[in-house]
Residue frames relative to the residue before (quaternion, step in Angstrom):
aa qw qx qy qz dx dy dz
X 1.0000 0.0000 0.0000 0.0000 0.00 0.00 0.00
X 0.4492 -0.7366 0.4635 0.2019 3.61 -1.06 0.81
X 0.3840 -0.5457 0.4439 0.5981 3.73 -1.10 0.70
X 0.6231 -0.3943 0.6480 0.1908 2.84 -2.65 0.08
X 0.6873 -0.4741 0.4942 0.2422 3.47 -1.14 0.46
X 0.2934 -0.6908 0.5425 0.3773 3.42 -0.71 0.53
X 0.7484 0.3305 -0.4593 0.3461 3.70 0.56 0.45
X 0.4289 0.3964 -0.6079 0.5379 3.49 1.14 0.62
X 0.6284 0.5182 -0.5047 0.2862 3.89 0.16 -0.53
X 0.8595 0.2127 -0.2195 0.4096 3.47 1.15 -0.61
X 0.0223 0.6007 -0.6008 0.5270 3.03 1.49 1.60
X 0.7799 0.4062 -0.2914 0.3766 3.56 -0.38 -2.05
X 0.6473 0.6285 -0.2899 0.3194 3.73 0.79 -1.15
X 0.6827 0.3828 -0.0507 0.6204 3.53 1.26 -1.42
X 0.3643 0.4278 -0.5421 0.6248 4.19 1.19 0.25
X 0.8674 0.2986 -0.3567 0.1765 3.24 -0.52 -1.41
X 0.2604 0.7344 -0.4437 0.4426 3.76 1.61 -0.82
X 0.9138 0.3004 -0.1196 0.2456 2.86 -0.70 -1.67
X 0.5258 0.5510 -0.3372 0.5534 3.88 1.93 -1.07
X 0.7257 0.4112 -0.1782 0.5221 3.94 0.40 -0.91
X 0.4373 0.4504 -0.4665 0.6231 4.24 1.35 0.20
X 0.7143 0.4317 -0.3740 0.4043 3.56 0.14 -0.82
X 0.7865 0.5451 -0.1400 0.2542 3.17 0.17 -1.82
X 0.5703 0.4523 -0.2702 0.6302 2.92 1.46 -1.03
X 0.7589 0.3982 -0.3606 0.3681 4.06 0.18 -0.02
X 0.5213 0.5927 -0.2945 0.5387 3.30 1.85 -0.62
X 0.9383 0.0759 0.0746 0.3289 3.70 0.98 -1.31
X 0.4919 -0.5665 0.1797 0.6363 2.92 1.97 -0.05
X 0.6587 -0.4632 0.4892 0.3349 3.38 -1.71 -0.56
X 0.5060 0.6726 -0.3815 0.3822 3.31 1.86 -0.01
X 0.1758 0.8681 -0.4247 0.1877 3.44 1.79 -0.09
X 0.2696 -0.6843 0.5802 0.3499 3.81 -0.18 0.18
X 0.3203 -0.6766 0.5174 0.4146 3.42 -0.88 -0.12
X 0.4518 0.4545 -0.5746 0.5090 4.15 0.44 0.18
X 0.5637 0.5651 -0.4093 0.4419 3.92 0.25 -0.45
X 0.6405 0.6827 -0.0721 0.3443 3.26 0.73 -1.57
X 0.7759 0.1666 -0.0808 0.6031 3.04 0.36 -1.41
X 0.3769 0.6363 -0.4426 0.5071 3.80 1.12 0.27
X 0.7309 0.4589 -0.1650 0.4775 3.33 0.26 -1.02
X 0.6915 0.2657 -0.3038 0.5991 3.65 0.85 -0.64
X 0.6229 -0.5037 0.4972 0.3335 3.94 0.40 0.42
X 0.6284 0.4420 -0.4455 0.4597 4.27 0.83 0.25
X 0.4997 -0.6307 0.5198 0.2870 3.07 -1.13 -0.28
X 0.6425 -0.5716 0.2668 0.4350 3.64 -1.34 0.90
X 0.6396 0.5978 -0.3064 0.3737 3.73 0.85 -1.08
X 0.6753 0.3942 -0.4107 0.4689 3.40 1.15 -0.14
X 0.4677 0.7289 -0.4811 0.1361 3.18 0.53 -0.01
X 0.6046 0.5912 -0.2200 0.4863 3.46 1.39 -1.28
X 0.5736 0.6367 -0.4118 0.3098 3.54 1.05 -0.21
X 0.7309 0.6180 0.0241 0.2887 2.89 1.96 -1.51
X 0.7147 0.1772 0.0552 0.6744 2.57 2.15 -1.51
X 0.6680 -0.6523 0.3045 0.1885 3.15 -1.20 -0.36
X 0.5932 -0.2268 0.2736 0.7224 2.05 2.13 -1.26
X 0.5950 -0.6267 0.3188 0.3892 3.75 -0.54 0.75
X 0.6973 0.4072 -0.4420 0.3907 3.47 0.92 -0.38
X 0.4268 0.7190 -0.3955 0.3801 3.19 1.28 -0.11
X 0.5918 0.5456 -0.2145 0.5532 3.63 1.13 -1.39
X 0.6586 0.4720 -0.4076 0.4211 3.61 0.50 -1.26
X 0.7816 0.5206 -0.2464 0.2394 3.52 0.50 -1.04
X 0.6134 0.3391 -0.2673 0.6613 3.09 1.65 -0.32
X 0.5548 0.3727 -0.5515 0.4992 4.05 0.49 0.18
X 0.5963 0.4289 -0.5505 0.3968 4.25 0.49 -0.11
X 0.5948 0.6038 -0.3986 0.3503 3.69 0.70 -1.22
X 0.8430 0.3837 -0.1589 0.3419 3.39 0.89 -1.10
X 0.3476 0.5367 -0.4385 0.6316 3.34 1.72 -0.44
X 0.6676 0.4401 -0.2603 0.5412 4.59 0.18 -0.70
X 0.5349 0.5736 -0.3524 0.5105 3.52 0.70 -0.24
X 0.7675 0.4240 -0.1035 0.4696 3.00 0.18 -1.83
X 0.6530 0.5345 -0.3265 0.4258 3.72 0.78 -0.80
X 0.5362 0.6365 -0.3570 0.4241 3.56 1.41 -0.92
X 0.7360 0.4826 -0.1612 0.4465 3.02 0.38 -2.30
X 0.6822 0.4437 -0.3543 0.4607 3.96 1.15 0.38
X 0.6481 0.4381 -0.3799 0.4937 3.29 1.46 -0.36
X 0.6918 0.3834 -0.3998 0.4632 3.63 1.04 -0.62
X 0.5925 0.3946 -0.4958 0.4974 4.23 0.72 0.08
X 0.5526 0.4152 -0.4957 0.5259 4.02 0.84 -0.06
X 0.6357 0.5616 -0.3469 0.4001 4.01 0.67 -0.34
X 0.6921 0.2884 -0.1386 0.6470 3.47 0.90 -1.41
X 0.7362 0.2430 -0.4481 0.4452 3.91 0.26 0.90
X 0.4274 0.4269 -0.5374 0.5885 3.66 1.26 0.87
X 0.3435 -0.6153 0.5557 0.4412 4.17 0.81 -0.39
X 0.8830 -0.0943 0.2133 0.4074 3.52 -0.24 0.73
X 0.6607 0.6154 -0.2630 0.3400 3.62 0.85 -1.73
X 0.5593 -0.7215 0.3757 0.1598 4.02 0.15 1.33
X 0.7021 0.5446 -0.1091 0.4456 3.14 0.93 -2.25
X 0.6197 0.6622 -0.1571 0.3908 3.42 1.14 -1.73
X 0.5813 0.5408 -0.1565 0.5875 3.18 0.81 -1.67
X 0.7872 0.2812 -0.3700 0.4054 3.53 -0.20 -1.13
X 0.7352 0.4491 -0.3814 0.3351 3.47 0.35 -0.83
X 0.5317 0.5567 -0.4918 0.4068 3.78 1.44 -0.75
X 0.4778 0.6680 -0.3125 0.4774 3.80 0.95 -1.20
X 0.9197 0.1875 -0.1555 0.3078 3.66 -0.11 -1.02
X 0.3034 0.5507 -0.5440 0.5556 3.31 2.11 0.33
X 0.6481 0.5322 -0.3609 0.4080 3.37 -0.10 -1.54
X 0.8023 0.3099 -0.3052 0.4088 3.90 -0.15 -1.28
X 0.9073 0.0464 -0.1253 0.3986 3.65 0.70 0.01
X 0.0714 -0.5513 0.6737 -0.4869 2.59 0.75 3.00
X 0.5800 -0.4446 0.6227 0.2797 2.95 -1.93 0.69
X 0.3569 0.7260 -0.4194 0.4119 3.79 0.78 -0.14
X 0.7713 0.4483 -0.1174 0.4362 2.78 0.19 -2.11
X 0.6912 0.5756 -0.2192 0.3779 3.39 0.88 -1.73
X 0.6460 0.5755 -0.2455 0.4373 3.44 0.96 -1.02
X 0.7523 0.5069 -0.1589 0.3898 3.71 1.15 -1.44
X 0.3096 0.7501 -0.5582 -0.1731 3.20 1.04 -0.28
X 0.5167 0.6524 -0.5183 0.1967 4.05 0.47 -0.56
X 0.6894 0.2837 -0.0806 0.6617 3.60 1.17 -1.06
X 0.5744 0.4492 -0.5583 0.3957 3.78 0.30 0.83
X 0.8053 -0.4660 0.1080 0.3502 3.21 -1.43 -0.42
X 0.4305 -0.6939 0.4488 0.3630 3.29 -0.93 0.55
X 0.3794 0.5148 -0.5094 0.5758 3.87 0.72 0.41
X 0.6880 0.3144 -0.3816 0.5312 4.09 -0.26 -0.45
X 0.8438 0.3847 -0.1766 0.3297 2.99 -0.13 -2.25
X 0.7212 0.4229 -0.0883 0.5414 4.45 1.24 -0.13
X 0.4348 0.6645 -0.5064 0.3360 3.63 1.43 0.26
X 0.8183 0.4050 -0.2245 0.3405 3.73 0.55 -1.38
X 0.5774 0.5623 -0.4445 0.3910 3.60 1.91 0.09
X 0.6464 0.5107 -0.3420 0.4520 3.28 1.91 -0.79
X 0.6214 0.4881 -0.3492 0.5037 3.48 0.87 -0.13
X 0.5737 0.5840 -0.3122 0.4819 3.98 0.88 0.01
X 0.8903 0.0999 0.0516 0.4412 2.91 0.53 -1.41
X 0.3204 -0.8312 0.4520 0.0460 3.66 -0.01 1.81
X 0.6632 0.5890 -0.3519 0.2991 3.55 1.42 -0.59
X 0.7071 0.4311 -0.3013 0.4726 3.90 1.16 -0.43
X 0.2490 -0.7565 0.5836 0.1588 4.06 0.01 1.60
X 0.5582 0.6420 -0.4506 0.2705 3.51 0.74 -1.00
X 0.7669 0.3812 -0.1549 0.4924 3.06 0.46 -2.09
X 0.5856 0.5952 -0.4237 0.3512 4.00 0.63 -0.33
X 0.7442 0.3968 -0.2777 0.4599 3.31 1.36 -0.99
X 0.5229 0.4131 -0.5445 0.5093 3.94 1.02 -0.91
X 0.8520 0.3503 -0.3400 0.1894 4.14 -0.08 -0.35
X 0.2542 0.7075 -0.3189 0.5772 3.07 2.36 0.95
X 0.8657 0.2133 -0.1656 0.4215 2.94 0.59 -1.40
X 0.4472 0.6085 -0.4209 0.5026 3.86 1.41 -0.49
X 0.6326 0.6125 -0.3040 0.3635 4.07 0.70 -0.48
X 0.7960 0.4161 -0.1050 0.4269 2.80 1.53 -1.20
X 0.4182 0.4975 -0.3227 0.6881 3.19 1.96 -0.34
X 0.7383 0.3309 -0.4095 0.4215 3.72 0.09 -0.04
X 0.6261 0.4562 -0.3856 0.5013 3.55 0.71 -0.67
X 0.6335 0.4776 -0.3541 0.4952 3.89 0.38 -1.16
X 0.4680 0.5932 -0.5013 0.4217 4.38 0.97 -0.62
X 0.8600 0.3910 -0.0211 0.3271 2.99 0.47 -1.67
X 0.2767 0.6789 -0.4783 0.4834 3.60 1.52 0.11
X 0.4898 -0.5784 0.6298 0.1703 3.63 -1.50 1.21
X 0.8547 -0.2288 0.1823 0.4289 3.48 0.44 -0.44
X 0.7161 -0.4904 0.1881 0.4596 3.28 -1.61 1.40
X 0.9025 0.0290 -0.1869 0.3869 3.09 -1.60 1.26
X 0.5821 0.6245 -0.3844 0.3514 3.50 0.66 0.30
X 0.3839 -0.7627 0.5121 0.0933 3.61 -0.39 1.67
X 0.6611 0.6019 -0.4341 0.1110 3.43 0.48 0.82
X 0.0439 -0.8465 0.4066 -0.3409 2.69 2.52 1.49
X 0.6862 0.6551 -0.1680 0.2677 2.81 0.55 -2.04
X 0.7348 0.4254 -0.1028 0.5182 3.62 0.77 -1.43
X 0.5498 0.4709 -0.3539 0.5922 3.89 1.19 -0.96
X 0.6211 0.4976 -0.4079 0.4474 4.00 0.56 -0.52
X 0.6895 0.5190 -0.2749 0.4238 2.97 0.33 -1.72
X 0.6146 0.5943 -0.2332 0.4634 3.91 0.53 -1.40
X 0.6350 0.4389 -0.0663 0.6323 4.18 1.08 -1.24
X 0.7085 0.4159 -0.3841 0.4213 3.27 0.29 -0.40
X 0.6798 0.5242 -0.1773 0.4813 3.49 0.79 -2.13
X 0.5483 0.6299 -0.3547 0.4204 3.83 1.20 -0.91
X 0.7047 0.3613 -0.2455 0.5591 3.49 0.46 -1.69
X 0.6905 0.4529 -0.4918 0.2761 3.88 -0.08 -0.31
X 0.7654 0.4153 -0.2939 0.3941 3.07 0.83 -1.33
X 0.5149 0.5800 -0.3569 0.5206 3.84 1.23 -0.19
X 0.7315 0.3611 -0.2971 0.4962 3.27 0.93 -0.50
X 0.3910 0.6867 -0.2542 0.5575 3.50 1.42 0.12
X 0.8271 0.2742 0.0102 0.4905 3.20 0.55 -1.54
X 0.4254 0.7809 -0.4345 0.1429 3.56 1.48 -0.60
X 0.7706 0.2920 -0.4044 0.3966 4.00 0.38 0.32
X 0.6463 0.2130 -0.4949 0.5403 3.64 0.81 1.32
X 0.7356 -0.5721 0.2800 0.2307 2.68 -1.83 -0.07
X 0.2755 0.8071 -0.3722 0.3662 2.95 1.37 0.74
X 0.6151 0.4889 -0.2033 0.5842 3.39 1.52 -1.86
X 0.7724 0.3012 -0.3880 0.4027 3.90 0.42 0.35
X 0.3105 0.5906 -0.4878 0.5629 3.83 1.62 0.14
X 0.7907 0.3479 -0.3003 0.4045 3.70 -0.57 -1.12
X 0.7886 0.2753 -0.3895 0.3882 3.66 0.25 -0.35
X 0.5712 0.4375 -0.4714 0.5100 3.52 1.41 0.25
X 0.8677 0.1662 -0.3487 0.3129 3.25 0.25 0.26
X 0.2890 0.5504 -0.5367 0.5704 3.20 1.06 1.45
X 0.6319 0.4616 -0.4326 0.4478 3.53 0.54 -0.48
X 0.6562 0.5222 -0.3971 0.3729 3.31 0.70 -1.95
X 0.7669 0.4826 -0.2723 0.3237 3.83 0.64 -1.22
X 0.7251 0.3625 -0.3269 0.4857 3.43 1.17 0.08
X 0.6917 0.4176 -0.1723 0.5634 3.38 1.20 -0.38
X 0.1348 0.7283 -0.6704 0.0431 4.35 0.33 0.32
X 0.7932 -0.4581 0.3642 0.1686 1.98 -1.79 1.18
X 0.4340 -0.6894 0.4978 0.2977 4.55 -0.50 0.36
């Protein structure tokens, strides 16, 4: 087989990103990589071409799985026009729908990436893009300049989608996200 192109190579590079953002939120970071590169449609031997080393991958599948979460808070922003409050509350219907609960592969990486960053102490990279991607989400969601009560509306969303997602085949896993919502969202 012939090399690839360096822009099919970074086609294959930005498949796998994005196959191993998911997976890793759908199933952990325990993801083999032959699995992996299965799943994006390459083979396992290319992988080493790409990376260095899986933790290497992890760190750039968290950035992007944070990426993607942005480019949702700032298209939940520009479809509230602008309106902060709006945005947050469209955001926190959305984060705690059975939707949301159901998807983990394409939800958040804060829910769907808490117990691999808390497991595993050996990858700083991925610990910090999911340090800092927490804090840009919590500060999103803060009522107002400088006010740390982002922090708790996260914390509240986060613990909501696990334990629903925990619970997702009674009726329990739809109690908690209604009444995580009611508590972050009252009624006007």
């Amino acid at each position: 087989m012939g090399r690839v192109s360096q822009a099919q190579a970074q086609e294959n590079r930005r498949r796998v990103v994005e196959m191993a953002s998911h997976l890793f939120r759908e199933q952990g970071t325990s993801v083999s990589v032959a699995d992996l590169m299965k799943a994006a449609g390459l083979t396992h031997g290319g992988f080493y071409k790409q990376f260095d080393s899986k933790e290497a991958l992890i760190d750039e599948a968290v950035s992007h799985a944070f990426g993607e979460l942005a480019e949702r808070r700032a298209t939940t922003l520009e479809d509230s026009d602008g309106e902060r409050s709006a945005a947050q509350r469209a955001l926190i219907d959305s984060y705690l729908s059975p939707r949301h609960r159901d998807s983990p592969a394409t939800g958040c990486p804060a829910a769907g990436l808490a117990t691999d960053m808390a497991r595993d102490p050996g990858d700083r990279g991925a610990h910090r893009t999911y340090a800092d991607g927490v804090c840009e989400f919590a500060d999103w969601l803060a009522t107002g300049d400088g006010d740390r009560d982002g922090i708790v509306r996260l914390c509240t969303m986060l613990g909501a989608v696990v334990l629903a997602r925990a619970t997702k085949d009674s009726p329990l896993s739809d109690e908690i996200l209604e009444a995580a919502r009611a508590a972050l969202t009252p009624a006007p």
